[in-house]
N, C-alpha and C positions, 0 to 999 in steps of 0.2 A: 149846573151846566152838565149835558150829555157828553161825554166823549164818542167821538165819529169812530165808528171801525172801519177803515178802509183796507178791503183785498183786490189783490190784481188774478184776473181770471185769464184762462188760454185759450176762451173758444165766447161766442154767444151763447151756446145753449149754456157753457158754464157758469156766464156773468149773472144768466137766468138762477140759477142754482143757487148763487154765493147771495146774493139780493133776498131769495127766499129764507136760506140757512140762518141771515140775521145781519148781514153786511148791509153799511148804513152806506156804501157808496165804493162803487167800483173805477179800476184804472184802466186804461187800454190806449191803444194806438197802432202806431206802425214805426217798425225801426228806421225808417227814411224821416223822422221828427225825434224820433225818441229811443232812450236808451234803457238795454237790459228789460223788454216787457215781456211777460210772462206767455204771451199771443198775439197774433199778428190780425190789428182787427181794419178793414176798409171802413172808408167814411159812411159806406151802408149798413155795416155794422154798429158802427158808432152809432147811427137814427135809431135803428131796434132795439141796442140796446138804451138806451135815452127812455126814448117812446115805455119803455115796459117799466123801468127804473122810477122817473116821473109817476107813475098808474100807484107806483107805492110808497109817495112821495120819497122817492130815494134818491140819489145821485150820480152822475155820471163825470168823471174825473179824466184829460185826455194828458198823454206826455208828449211835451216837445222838450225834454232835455237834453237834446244832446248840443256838441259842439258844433256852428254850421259855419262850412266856408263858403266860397265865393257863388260856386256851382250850384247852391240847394238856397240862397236866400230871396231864390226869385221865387220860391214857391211856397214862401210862408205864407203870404198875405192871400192867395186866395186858398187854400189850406184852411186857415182862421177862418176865411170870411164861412166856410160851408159850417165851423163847427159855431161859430155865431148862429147861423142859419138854425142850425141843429139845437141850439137853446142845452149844449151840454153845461155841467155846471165850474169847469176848471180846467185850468190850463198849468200844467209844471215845466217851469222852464228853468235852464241854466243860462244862457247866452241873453247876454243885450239883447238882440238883432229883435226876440221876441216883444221886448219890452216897445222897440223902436215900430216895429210893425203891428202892435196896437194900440198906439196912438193914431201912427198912421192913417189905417183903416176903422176907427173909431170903434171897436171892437167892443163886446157888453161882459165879455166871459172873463169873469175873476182871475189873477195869475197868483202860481203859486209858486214862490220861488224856490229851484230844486238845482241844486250844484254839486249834489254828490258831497263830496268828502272836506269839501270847504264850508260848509254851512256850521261854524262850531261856535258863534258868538252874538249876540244881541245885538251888537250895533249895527254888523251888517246886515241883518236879519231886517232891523228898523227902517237903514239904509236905501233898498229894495222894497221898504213896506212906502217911504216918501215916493217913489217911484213909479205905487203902483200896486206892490204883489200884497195881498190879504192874507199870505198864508206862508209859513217857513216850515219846508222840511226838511230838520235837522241830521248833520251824519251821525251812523252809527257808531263812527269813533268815540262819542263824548258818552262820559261816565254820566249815571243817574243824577248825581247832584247838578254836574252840570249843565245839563238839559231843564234841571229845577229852575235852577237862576236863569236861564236865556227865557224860560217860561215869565218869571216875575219882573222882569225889565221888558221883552219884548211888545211892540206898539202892535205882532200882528199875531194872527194864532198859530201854535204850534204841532207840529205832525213830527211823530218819531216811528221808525220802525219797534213792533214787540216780538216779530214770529218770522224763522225762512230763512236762507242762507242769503251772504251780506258780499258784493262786490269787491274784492279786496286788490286787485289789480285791473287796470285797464291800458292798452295801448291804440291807436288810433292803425298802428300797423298790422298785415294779416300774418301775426308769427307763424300759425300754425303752419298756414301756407306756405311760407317761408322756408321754415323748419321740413315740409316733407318734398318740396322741389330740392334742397339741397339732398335732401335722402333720396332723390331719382324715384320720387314716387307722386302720385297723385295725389291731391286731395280735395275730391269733391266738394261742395257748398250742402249743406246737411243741414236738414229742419230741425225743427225743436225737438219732435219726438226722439229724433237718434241721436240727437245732442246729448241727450237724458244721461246716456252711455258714458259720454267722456270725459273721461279723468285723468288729474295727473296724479301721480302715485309719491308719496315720501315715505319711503321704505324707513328711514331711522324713526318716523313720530309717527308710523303707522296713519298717516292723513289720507283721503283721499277728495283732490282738489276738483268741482267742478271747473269744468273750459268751454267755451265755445267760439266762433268768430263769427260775426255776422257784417254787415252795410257799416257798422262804428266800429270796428276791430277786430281785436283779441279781449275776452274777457274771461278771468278768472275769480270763483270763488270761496268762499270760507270752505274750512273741511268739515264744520259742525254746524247744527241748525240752531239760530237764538231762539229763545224761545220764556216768555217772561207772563206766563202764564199766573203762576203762583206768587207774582211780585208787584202786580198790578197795585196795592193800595196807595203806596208813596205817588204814580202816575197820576191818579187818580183825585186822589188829596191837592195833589199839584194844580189839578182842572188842565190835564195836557187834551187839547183840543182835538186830535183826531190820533189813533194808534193804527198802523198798517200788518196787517199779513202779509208775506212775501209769497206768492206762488207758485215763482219762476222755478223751474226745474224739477216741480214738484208733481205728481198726479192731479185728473182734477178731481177726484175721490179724496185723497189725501187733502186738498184744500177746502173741499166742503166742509168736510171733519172739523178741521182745522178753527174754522171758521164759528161752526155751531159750540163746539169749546169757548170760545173767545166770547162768543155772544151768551152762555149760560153764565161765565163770567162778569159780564159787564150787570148781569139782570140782579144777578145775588147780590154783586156791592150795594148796586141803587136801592134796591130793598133792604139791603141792608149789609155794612160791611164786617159783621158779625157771622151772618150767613159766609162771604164768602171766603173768609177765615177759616170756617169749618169743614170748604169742600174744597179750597184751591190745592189740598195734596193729592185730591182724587183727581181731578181735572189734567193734573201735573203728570200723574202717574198714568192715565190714560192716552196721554199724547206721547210717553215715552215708549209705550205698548207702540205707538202706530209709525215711530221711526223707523227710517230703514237702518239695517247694522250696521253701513260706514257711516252714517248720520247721526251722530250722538247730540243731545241737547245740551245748550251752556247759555251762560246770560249773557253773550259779547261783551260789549267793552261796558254796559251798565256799570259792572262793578269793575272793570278792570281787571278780569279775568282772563282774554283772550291773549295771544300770545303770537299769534298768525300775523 
């Protein structure tokens, strides 16, 4: 069995880029469906990149995970029906509502159940798989064994993140906002690019935390990049069915890179996992060259190193 590399991109021209580098299938959306994506893509985007993706028999992955309330669930079902239309190949969801609104509209696009930081067990995985969803992707709070065992009991395939800084808080409220009206100041609504900027700072563990707010909140992340480059074989032995890059906050240079690493990766095991025994310290040692200095590399919770 192949493992899927799936990277989430910040632009069309990039989705183009990551597709070429070796990504067996990209993520996108719009934060009005979905949560923490990397770029903000319209449903026109969504077609091109489909349309180019397909041409190289690749994939197209869209997110509706977030939480929906009263006000946004009238606009699921013709939402679905264009990416139906659009023949993408996946849908990530966390809330019901999704589930309820493709039966609904008798919708053809596979769901891939995505709840964030609940996704840590087999049954419910399976649960969601009677349901409906073909695909669990698990949080990054579970240790590597763990992720082993929901692999060999689970009824549907499995998606872990391997690479990219990891969601560690989220609130539905706009703290920041919050936070600088009580300081008698403004604070703008700030794109991605200048999001890139802001951090919160922990002077005692020398951390420095991404933040942003956007349409789903306050979101906060790790202060180190996972990154399980050189650990791949146990994943791999396992048959974990698709492994993700995270690109969110990242360059999209820095996730090309990113990307062609993972995929020179993926080539040496298959040919042979002797080959990539021989080169994953290089590979390893390359991506540590390409961090930035508050971004240090660690395996998150794989081994239970993380601390954050």
């Amino acid at each position: 069995m192949l493992t899927e590399l799936v990277v989430t991109p910040k632009s069309v021209q990039h989705a183009f880029k990551l597709l070429d580098a070796g990504a067996d299938a990209v993520v996108v959306g719009e934060e009005h469906f979905g949560l923490r994506l990397a770029g903000e893509f319209s449903l026109r985007d969504i077609e091109e990149i489909t349309l180019y993706a397909h041409t190289l028999s690749k994939k197209v992955y869209v997110s509706m995970n977030a939480l929906f309330h009263n006000d946004r669930v009238d606009a699921l079902a013709p939402y679905m029906r264009k990416l139906n239309d659009i023949k993408v190949d996946g849908i990530y969801f966390g809330d019901p509502a999704i589930i309820m609104t493709h039966r609904e509209i008798d919708n053809e696009v596979p769901l891939i159940w995505n709840p964030e930081q609940t996704a840590t067990n087999y049954f419910t995985a399976n649960y969601w798989g009677e349901r409906g969803a073909t695909r669990a992707y698990l949080a990054r709070e579970l240790s590597l064994d763990e992720l082993i065992e929901v692999k060999e009991n689970a009824e549907v395939s499995i998606e872990i993140q391997v690479h990219g800084m990891s969601c560690m808080f989220q609130s539905k409220r706009p703290l920041l906002g919050h936070y600088y009206l009580h300081e008698g100041k403004a604070l703008p609504i700030e794109n991605r690019e200048q999001k890139d900027a802001m951090l919160l700072y922990d002077k005692e563990r020398e951390n420095r935390y991404p933040i942003y707010e956007d349409l789903n909140g306050t979101h906060i992340f790790s202060p180190n990049d996972m990154c399980m480059i050189d650990e791949l074989e146990e994943i791999l032995e396992a048959e974990i069915d698709a492994i993700r890059i995270e690109g969110i906050l990242h360059s999209e240079a820095y996730t090309v890179k990113v990307t062609k690493l993972y995929r020179k990766a993926l080539d040496l095991y298959k040919e042979s996992p002797k080959l990539y025994r021989q080169q994953k310290n290089e590979l390893f040692k390359q991506l540590e060259e390409m961090q930035p200095s508050h971004r240090p590399l660690d395996t998150g919770f794989f081994f239970k190193e993380s601390v954050y």
